[in-house]
N, C-alpha and C positions, 0 to 999 in steps of 0.2 A: 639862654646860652648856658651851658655848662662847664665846668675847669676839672682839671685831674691832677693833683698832687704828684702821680706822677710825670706830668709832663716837666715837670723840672731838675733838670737834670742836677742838680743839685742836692735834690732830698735825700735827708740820711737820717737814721735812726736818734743820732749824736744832737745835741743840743745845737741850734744852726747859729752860725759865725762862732761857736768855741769849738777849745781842741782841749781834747783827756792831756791833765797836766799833771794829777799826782793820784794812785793807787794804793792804798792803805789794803793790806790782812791781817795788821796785829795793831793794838792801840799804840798810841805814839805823841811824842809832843808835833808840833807843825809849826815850823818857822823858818821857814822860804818860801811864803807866800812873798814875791814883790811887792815892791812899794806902790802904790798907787790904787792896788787892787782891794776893791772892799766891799766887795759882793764877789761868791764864785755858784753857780752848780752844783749840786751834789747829786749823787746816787747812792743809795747807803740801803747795805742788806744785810739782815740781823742772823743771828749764829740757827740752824736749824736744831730739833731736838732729839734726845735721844729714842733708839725703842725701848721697848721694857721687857723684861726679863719673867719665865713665868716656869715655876716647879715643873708641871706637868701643862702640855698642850702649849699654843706659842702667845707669845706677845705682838701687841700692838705696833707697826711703825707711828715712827717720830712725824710731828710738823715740819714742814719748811719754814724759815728763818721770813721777816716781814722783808717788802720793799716800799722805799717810800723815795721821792724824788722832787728836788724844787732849788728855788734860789736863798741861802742865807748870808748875813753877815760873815767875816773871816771869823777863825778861832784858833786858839795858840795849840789846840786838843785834838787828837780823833779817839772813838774810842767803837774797836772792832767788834762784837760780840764773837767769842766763841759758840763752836756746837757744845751741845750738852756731849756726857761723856757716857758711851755703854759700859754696862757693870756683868759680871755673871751672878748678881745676888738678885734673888726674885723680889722685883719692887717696880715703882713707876719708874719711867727713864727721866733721865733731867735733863731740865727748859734746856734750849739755847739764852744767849745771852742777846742785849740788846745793842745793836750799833747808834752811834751820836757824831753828826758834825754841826754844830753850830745850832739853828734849829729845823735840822730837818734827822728823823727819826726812824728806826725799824726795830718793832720790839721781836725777840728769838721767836723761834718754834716751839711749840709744847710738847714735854716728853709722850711717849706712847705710855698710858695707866697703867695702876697696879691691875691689867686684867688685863681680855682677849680686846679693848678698846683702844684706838689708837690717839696719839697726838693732833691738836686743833694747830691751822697754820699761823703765820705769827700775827698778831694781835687780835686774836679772836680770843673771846674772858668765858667761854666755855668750852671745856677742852671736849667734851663727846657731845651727841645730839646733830640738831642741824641748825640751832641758831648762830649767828655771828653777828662779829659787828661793822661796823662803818669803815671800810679799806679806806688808806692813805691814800688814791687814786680812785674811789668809787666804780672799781671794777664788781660786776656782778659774779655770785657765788653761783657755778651752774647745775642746774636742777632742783633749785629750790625757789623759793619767792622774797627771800633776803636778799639784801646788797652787804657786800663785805668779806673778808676773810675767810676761808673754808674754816668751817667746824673739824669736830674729828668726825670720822667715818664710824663711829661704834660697831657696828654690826654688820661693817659693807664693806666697799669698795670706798675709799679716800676721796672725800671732795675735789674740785675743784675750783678752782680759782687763781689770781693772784698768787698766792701763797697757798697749795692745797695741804690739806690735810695727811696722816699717815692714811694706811688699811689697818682693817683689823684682823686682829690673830684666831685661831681656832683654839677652843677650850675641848677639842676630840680627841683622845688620845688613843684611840686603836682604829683601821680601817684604811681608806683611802683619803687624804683630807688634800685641798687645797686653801690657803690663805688668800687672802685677799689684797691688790694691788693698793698700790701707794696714789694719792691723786696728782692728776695732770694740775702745770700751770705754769707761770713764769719761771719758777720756783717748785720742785716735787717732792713728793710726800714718801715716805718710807714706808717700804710693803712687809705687810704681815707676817708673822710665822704661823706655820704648820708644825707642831708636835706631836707624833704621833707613830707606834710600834709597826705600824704596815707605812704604807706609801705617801710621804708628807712632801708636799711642795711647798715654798711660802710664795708671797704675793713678788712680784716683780719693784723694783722701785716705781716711781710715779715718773713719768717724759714731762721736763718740761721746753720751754719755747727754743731753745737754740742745742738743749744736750740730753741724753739718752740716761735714764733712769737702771739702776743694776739691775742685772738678770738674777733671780730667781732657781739654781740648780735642784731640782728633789730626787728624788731614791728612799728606799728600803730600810729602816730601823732609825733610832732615834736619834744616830748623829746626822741628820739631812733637818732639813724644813728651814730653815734660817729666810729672812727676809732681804729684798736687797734695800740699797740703798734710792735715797730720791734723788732727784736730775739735781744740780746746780744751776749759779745763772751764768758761771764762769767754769764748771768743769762736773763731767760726767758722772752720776752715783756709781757707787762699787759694787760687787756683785758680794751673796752670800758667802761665808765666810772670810770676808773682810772689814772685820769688826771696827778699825782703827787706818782704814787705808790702806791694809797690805796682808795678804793674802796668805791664810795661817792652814786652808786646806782640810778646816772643820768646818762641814757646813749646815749644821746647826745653829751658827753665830752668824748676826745679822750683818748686812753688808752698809758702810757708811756711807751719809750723801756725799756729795758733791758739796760747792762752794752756797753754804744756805740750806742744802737739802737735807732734810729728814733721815736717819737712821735705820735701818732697817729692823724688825723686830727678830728674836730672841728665839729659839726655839728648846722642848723640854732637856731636862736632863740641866739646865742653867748652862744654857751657850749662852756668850757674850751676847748682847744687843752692839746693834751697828751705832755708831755715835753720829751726831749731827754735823755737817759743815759746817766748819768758820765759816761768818761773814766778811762785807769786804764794803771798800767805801771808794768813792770814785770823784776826781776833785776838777772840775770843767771850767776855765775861764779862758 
């Protein structure tokens, strides 16, 4: 005999018999949990990271911010990680930060490198290559033979995963170039730049599971190539040039994630890099 989860009408995504009680995007004390209550749910997703900025030719998208999810003790504390912040100074981008309730965890996304390599998603302790580590939910990393975190995409297309990886940027600076996309996942990775004197596009943000990764606009000379931003797990990446969430109309500057998502990278000439999404924390009893 066989059963189907959906035959009940009742299934839902949401933790069953609780209901979403408190939503945290910025750290904060927490003291209206009710009396009686001493265990909640959490969902807690860590700040994504920035891209990276690079003289000539484009940088790396950012990681997306970690997810981790389980039941802890109450706590008087939240604490949200922010996105790392893009800079126009040619350097690595910076982490996201790490979200905390009680004990359940999500460490940031890693910036996009001081190169054309992008940001590892969040908790993964090598930020290029294809190793990772052991994901907070033992999601597999796809297309490779690890379980865990996406790495960064060095040289490609942005892992996926749980937490995907950025894309990585082009070190070409004359001709036709295209950058490389941001990876798919709960959570998405921030697409590459293209720098470059003829026709530079950057990588698109990464799609993740519920919201649409930013578009990618390219063109002719060296204000275009910018990367967009990665998907969130609560709201859409931004497209290139939208370094900061709002649309400055340079699109050489990378586009920011979403809530967790990766940054988009940087393109030459020192456009901004996209900054990573805040995280956010989700409180279920």
């Amino acid at each position: 005999m066989s059963a189907s989860i959906y035959s009940n009408s009742q299934f839902t995504d949401t933790p069953y018999g609780l209901k979403l009680q408190r939503t945290y995007t910025t750290s904060s004390s927490v003291t209206d949990i009710p009396a009686g209550i001493n265990r909640v749910y959490a969902i807690v997703i860590g700040g994504g990271g920035a891209g990276s900025t690079q003289t000539t030719g484009g940088g790396g998208g950012g990681g997306a911010g970690g997810y981790s999810a389980g039941w802890t003790y109450i706590s008087n504390s939240v604490t949200v990680g922010t996105g790392g912040t893009g800079t126009s100074t040619a350097a690595a981008g910076a982490n996201g930060g790490s979200s905390i309730y009680g004990m359940v965890f999500a460490g940031g996304g890693s910036g996009g490198q001081n190169s054309t390599s992008s940001g590892a998603g969040g908790g993964a302790t090598t930020p290029t290559g294809t190793n990772s580590t052991i994901s907070y939910t033992g999601a597999p990393l796809a297309g490779s033979n690890s379980v865990g975190y996406a790495a960064g995409g060095a040289s490609g297309v942005g892992s996926s995963g749980v937490s995907a990886s950025g894309g990585g940027g082009s070190a070409t600076a004359t001709g036709t170039v295209t950058a490389f996309a941001g990876g798919r996942g709960l959570i998405g990775g921030g697409g590459g730049a293209a720098g470059t004197a003829g026709t530079g596009t950057g990588g698109a943000g990464g799609t993740g599971d519920f919201y649409a990764g930013g578009a990618a606009t390219g063109g002719t000379g060296i204000t275009f190539g910018g990367g967009g931003g990665g998907a969130g797990y609560t709201s859409a990446g931004f497209p290139n040039g939208s370094p900061a969430g709002t649309a400055t109309g340079v699109l050489n500057n990378g586009g920011q994630g979403g809530s967790g998502g990766g940054g988009g990278g940087a393109a030459s000439t020192l456009g901004t890099a996209g900054s990573g999404g805040n995280g956010v924390v989700y409180l279920y009893f």
